[in-house]
C-alpha positions as CSV (number, residue, x, y, z in Angstrom):
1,X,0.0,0.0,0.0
2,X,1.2,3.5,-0.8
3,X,1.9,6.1,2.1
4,X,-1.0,8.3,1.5
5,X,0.4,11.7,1.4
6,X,-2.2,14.4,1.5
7,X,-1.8,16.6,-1.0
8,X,-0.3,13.8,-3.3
9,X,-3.6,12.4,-3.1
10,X,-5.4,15.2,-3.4
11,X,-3.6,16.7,-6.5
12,X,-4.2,13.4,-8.5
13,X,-8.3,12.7,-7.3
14,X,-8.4,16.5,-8.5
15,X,-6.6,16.2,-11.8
16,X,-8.2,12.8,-12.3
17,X,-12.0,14.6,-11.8
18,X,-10.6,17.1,-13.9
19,X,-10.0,14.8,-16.9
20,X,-13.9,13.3,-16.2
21,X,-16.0,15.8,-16.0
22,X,-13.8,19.0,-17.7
23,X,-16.0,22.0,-16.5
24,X,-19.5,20.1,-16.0
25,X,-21.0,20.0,-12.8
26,X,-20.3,17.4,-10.2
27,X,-24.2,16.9,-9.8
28,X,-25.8,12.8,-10.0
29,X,-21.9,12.3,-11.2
30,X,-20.5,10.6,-8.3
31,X,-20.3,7.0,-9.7
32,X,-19.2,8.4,-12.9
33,X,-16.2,9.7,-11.4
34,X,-15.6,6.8,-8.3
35,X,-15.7,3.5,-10.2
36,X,-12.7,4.3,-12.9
37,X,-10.9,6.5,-9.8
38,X,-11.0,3.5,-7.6
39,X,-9.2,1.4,-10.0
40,X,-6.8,4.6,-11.3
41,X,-5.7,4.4,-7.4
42,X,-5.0,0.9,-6.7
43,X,-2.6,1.2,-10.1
44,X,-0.8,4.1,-8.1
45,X,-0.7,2.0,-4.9
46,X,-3.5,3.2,-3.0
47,X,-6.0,1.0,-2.0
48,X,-9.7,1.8,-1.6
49,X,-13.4,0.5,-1.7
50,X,-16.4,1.5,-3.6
51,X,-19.3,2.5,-0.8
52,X,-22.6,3.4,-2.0
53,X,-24.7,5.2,1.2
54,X,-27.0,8.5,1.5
55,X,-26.3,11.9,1.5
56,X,-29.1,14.5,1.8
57,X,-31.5,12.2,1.0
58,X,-30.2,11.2,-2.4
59,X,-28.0,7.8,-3.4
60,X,-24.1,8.6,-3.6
61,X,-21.0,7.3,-4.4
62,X,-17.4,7.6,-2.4
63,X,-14.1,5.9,-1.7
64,X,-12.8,5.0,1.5
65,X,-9.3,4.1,2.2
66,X,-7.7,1.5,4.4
67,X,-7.0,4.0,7.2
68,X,-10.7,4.6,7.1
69,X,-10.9,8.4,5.7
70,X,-13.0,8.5,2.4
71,X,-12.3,10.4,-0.9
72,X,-15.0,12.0,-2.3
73,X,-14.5,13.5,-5.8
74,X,-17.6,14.8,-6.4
75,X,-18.3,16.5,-3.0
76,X,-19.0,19.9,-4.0
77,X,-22.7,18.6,-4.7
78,X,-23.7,19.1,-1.1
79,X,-23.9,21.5,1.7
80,X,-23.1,19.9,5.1
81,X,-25.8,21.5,7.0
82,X,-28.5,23.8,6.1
83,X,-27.0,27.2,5.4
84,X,-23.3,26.0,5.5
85,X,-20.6,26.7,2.5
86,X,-20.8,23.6,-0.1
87,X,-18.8,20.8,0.4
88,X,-14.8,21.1,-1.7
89,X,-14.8,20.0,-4.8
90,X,-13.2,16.8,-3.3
91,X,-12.9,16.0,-0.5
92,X,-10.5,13.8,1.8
93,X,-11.4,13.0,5.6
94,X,-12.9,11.6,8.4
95,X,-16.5,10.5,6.7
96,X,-19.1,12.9,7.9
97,X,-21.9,12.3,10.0
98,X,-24.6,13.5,7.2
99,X,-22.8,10.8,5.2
100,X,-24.6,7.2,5.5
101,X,-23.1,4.3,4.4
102,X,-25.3,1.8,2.6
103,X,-23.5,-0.6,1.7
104,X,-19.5,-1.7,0.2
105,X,-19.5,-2.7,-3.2
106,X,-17.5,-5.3,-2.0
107,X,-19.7,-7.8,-0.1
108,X,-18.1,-10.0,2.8
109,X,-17.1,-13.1,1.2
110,X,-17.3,-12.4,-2.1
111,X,-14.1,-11.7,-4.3
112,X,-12.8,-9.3,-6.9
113,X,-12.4,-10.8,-10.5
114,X,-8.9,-10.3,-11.3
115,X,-7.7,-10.0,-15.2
């Protein structure tokens, strides 16, 4: 596993977004962006899951990594609270309380295909 170095990691989720979505909004894009950036990662060393949970009401897509903070490219869709600034436009650290985890795309038990 990679050392996770903050900015490291945030200058290449950023640039990666960058590359999807160009100057498109964020908004209902969140698996769009996670799925490919979750496999980008693990090619650069960094290991992290696919969780699908709730935010605001509405179905969302983040990482998390080993240590347990998530990535979430597409963050900048939300407000944290009502009347709060919006969310970064990614965001890395400790998952938030409005944040609701659904589920892992990887079940217990159940194993990734490898090529």
């Amino acid at each position: 596993m990679k050392e996770t170095k903050p900015r490291t990691l945030l200058r290449t989720v950023t640039k990666f977004r960058r590359g999807i979505l160009g100057k498109r909004s964020s908004m209902n894009m969140c698996y769009m962006v996670c799925a490919p950036l979750e496999s980008y990662l693990r090619t650069l060393g960094w290991e992290t899951e696919l969780v699908s949970g709730k935010v605001s009401g509405k179905e969302h897509y983040w990482l998390r990594l080993l240590d347990g903070r998530i990535i979430d490219p597409t963050a900048d869709q939300f407000f944290p609270e009502e009347g709060d600034k919006m969310m970064p436009k990614v965001y890395i650290g400790d998952q938030p309380s409005w944040y609701q985890t659904v589920k892992n795309r990887i079940e217990k038990g159940m194993k990734k295909a490898t090529l």
